[in-house]
C-alpha positions as CSV (number, residue, x, y, z in Angstrom):
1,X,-24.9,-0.7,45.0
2,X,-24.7,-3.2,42.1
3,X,-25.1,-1.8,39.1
4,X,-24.7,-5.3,36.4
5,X,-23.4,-8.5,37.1
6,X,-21.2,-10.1,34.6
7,X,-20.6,-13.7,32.9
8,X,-18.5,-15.3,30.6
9,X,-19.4,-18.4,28.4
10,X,-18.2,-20.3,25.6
11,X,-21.3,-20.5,23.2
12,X,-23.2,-17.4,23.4
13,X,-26.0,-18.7,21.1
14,X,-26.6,-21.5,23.5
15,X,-26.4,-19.7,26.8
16,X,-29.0,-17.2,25.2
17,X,-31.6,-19.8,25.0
18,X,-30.9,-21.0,28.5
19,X,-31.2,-17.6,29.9
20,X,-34.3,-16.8,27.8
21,X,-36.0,-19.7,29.1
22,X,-35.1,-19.1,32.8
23,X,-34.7,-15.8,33.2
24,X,-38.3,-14.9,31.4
25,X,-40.7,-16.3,34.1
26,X,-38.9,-14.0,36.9
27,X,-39.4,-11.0,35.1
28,X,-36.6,-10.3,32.8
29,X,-36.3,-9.3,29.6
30,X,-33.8,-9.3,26.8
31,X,-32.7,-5.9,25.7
32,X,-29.7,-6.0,23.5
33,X,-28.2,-8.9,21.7
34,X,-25.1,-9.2,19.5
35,X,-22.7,-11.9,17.9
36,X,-20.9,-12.1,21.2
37,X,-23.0,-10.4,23.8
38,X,-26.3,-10.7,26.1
39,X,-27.9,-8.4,28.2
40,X,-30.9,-8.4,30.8
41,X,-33.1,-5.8,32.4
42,X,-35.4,-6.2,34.9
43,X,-38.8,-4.2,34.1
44,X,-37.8,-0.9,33.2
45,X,-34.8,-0.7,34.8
46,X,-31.1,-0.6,32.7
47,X,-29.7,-3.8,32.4
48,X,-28.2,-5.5,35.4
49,X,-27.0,-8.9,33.9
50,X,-24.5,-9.1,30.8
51,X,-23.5,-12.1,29.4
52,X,-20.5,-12.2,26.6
53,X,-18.5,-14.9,24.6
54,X,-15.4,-16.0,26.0
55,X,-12.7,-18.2,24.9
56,X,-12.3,-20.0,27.7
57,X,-14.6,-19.1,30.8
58,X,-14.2,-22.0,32.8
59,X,-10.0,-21.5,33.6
60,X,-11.4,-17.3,34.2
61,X,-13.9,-18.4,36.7
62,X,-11.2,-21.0,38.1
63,X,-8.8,-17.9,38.1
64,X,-11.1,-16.1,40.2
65,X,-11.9,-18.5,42.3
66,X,-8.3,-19.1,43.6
67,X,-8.0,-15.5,43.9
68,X,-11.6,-15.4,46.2
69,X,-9.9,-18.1,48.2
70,X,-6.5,-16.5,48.9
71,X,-8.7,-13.2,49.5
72,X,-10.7,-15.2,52.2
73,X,-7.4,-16.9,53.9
74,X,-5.9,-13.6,54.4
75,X,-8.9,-12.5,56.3
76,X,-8.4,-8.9,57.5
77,X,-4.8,-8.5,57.0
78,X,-5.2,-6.6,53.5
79,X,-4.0,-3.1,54.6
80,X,-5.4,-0.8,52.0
81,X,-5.9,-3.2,49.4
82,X,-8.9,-5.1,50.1
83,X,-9.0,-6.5,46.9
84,X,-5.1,-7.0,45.9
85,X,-5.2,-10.6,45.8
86,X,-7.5,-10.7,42.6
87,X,-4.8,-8.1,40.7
88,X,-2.7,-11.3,40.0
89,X,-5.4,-13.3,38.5
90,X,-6.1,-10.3,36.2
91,X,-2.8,-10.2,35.1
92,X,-2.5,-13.9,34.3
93,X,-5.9,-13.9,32.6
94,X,-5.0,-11.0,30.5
95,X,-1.6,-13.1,29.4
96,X,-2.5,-16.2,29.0
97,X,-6.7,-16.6,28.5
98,X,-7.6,-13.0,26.5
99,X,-8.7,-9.7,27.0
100,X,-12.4,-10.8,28.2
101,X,-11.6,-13.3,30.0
102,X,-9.3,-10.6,32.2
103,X,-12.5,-8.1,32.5
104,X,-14.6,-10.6,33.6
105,X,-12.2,-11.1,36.6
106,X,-11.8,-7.7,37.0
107,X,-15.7,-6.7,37.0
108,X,-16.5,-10.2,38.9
109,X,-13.7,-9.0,41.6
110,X,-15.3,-5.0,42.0
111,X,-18.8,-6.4,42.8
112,X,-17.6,-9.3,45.4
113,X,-15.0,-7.0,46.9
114,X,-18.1,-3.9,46.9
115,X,-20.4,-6.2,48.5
116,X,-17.9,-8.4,50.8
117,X,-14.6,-6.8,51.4
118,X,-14.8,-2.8,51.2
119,X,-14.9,-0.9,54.1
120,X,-17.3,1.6,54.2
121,X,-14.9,4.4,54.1
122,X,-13.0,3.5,51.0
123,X,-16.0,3.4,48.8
124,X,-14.1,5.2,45.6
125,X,-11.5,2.6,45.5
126,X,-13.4,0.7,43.3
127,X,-13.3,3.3,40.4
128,X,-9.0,3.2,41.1
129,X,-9.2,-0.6,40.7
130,X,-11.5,-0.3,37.3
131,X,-9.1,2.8,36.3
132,X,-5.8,0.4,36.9
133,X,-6.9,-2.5,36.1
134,X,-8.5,-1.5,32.7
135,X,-4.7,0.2,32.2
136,X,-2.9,-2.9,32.9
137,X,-5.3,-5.5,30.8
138,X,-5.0,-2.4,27.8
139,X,-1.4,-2.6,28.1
140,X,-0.5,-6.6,28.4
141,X,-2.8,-6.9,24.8
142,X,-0.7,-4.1,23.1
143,X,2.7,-5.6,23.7
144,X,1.2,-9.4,22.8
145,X,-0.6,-7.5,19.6
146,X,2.7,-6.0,18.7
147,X,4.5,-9.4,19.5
148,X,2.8,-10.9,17.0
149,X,2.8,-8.5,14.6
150,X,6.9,-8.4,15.2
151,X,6.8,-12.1,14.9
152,X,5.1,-12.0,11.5
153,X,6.9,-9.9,9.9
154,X,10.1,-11.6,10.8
155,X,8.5,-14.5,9.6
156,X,7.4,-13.3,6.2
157,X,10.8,-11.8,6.0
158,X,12.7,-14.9,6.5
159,X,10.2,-16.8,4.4
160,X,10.9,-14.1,1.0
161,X,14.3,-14.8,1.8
162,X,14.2,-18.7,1.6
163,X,11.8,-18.0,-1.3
164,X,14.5,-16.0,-2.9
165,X,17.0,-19.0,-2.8
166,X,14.6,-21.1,-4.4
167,X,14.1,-18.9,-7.1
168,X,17.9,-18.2,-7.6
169,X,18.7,-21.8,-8.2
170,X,15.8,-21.8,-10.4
171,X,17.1,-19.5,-12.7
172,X,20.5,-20.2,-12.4
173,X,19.6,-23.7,-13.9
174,X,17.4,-21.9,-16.4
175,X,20.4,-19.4,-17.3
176,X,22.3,-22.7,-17.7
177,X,19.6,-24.1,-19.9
178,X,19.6,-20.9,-22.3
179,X,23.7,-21.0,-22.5
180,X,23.3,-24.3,-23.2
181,X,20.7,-23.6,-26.7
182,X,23.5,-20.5,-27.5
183,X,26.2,-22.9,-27.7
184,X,24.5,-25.2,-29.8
185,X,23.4,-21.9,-32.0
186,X,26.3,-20.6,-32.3
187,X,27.6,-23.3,-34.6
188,X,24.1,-23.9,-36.1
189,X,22.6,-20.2,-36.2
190,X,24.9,-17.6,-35.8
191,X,22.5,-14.9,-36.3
192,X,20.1,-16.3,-33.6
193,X,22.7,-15.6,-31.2
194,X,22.4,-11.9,-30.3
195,X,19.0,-13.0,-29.9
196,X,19.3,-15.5,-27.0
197,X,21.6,-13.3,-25.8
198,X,19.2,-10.6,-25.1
199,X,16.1,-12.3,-24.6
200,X,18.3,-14.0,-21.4
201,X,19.3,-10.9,-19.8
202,X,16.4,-9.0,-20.7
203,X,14.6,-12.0,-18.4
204,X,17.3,-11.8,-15.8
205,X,17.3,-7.8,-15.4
206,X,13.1,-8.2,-15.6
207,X,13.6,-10.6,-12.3
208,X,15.9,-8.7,-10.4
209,X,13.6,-5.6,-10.7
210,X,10.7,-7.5,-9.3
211,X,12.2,-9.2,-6.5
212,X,14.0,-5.9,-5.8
213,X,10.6,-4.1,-5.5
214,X,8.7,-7.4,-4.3
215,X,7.5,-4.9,-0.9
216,X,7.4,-1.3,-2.8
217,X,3.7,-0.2,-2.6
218,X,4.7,1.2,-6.4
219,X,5.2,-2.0,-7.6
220,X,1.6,-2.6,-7.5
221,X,0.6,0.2,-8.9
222,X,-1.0,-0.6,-12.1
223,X,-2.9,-3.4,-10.4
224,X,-2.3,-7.0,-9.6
225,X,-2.6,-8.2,-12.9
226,X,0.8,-6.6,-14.7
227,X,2.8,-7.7,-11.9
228,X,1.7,-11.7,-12.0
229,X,2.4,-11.1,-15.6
230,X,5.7,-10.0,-15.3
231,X,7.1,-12.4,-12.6
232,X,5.6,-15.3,-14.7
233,X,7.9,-14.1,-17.9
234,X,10.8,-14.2,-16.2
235,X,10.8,-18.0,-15.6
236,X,8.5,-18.9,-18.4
237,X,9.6,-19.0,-22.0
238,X,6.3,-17.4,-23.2
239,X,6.9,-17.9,-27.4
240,X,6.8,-21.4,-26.5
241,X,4.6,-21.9,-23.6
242,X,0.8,-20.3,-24.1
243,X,-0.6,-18.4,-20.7
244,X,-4.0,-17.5,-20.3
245,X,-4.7,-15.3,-17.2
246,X,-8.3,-14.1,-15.4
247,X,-7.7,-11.8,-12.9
248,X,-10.8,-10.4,-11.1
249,X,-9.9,-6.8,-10.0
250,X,-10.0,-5.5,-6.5
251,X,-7.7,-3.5,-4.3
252,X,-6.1,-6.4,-2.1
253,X,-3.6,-5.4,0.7
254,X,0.1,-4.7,-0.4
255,X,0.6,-7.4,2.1
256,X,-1.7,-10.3,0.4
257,X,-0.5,-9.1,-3.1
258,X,3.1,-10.1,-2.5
259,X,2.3,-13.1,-1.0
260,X,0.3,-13.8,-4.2
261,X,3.2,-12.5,-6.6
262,X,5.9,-14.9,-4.9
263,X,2.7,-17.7,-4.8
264,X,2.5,-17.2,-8.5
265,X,6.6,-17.0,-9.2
266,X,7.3,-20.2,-7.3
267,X,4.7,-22.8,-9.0
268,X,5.9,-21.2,-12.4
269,X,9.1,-22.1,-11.0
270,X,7.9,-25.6,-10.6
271,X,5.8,-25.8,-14.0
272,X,9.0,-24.2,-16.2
273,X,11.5,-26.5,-14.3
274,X,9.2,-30.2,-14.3
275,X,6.8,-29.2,-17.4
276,X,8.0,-26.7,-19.6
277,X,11.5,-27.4,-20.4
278,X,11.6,-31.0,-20.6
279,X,8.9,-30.1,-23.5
280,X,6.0,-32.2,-21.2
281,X,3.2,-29.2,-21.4
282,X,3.0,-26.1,-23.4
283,X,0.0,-24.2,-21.2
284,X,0.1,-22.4,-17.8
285,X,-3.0,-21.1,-16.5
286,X,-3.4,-18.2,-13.7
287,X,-7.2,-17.4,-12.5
288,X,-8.3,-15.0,-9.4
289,X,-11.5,-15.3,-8.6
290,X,-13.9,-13.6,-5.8
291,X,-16.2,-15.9,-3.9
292,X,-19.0,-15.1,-1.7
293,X,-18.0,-14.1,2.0
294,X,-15.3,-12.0,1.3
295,X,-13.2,-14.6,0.2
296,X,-11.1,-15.5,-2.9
297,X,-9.7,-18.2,-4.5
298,X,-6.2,-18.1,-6.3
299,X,-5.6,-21.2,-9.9
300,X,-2.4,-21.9,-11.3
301,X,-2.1,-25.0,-13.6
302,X,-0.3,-26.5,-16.4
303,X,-1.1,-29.0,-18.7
304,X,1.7,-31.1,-17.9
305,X,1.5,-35.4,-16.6
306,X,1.6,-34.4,-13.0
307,X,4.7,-33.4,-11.8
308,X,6.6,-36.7,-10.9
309,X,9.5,-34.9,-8.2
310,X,7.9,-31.8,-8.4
311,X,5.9,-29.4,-6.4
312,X,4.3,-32.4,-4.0
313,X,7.9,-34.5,-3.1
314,X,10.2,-31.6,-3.8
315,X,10.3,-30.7,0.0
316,X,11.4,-27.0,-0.2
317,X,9.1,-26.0,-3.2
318,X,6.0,-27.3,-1.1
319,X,7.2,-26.1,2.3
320,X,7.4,-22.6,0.5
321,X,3.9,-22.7,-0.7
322,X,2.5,-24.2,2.1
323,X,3.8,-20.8,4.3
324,X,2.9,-18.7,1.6
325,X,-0.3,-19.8,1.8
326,X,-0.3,-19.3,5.6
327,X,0.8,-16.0,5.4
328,X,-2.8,-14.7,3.9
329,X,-4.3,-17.5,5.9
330,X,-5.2,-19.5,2.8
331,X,-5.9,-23.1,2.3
332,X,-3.5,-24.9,-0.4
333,X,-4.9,-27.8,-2.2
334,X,-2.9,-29.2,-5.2
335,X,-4.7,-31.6,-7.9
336,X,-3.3,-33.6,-10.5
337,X,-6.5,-33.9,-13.5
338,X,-4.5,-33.1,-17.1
339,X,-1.8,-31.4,-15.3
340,X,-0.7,-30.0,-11.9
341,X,-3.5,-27.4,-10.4
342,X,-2.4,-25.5,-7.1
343,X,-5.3,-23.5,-5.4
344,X,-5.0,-21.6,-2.7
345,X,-8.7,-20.2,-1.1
346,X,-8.1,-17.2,1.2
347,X,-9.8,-14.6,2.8
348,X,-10.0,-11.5,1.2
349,X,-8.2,-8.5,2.6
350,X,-8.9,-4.8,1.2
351,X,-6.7,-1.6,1.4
């Protein structure tokens, strides 16, 4: 006995209309529809045709079709497999098309192989192969979910680390900048001098904390907000450069508020280095706003001529944002209108 009959297409809105149109004149009706799945009943009875979203349909139905074939050339010699040849073409569908495009060709193979291949003495074998199969297409889409979470984070690590480099020569040319103003002072203003001295380390020490605790959950305890201004002090001179900040509030991912914290810290980098202490700008600008459909969109400008070297032909400062920006799947745009504005629009990710 059939019980439903399965297919997978690539537009679901589309293959609803078809199958409304045909489907109504001989009877059927349909009973439940969702963002990526169809079903149909005939009268009263439960549904007997499903049809669901899938990425690529066409290669799953191919799959299945060379595994019908191979089934057919063998013939009778199966043993007690009758349907072992379509195992295969579940596998590879599970690897390389997705997890629905393997269950169609594992429900698709049950109902030919019930109807065509099963002899009538092994009818519970079905309910091993659904068992088993289910087992095997569960399995292959764990160890590719963890692959990719594994290849991530390895790339988010090696990303803070090549972020980190960045921001160390950074501040090392800062540090050479401020030893630069102490030796002038120190013939000029004496007395300023203990004040340099501390305001340099005090920025130093500031910077190594927050890098240290860049992935602490703690860091971000006090919000979003403290943290961006923090990060921005220690490579901005703020008594001589004015910020202005508008930070909507919400409880972002640790994850997405990193990415924003070292997004933030490496166009300061660029403003303080191109803008700021060649005395071109004296404004930096940091916004967060929400926008509708869960997304949000991330400003930071400065009211410098447009950065001639800087975050658009400096190759390692825009290969960093760019990847930043990738991390939390954002889009970075960069615009040049009374200064240098990099957005970043991304969608929103909650604890």
């Amino acid at each position: 006995m059939i019980t439903y009959i399965p297919i997978g297409v690539r537009d679901i809105e589309r293959s609803k209309r078809f199958y409304d149109a045909v489907l109504e004149p001989l009877g059927y009706q349909c009973l439940k529809a969702a963002k990526s799945l169809v079903g149909y009943r005939y009268g009263l009875d439960s549904i007997s045709f499903w049809v669901f979203q899938a990425e690529r349909p066409v290669e799953a139905v191919g799959l299945f079709g060379i595994a019908l074939t191979i089934r057919l050339l063998v013939g009778r010699f199966y043993g007690m497999m009758p349907g072992l040849s379509f195992y295969p073409a579940i596998l590879v569908a599970a690897v390389f098309l997705g997890w629905k495009e393997a269950i169609f060709i594992l429900v698709t193979a049950i109902v030919v192989s019930w109807l065509f291949f099963l002899p009538p003495d092994q009818m519970l074998l079905p309910l091993m192969w659904a068992t088993v199969g289910t087992v095997n297409i569960g399995i292959i889409v764990g160890l590719q979910t963890l692959a990719r979470q594994l290849a991530e984070a390895n790339d988010r690590q090696r990303l803070l680390f090549q972020e980190l480099q960045h921001w160390v020569a950074n501040t090392l040319q800062s540090t050479v900048g401020t030893l630069e103003r102490i030796k002038k002072t120190i013939t000029l203003n004496p007395a300023e001098l203990t004040l340099l001295l501390d305001k340099a380390i005090e920025r130093m020490l500031v910077s190594a904390e927050i890098h240290r605790r860049l992935n602490d959950p703690s860091l971000f305890d006090s919000g979003l907000e403290p943290v961006l201004r923090e990060v921005v002090a220690t490579v901005i001179d703020q008594e001589t450069v004015f910020a202005t900040w508008k930070i909507d509030k919400f409880d972002l991912s640790l994850d997405q508020m990193s990415v924003l914290a070292m997004l933030v810290l490496e166009i300061a980098n660029n403003a303080a280095k191109h803008v700021f202490q060649r005395n071109l700008g004296s404004r930096f600008e940091v916004e967060l706003m929400a926008l509708p459909g869960r997304r949000m969109v991330l400003k930071v400008g400065d009211d410098g001529p447009g950065v001639e070297g800087g975050v658009e032909k400096q190759g390692l400062g825009m290969e960093i944002l760019e990847r930043l920006a990738d991390q939390i799947k954002g889009t970075l745009t960069i615009a040049h209108d009374r200064g240098t504005t990099v957005t970043v629009d991304f969608p929103m990710v909650l604890k």
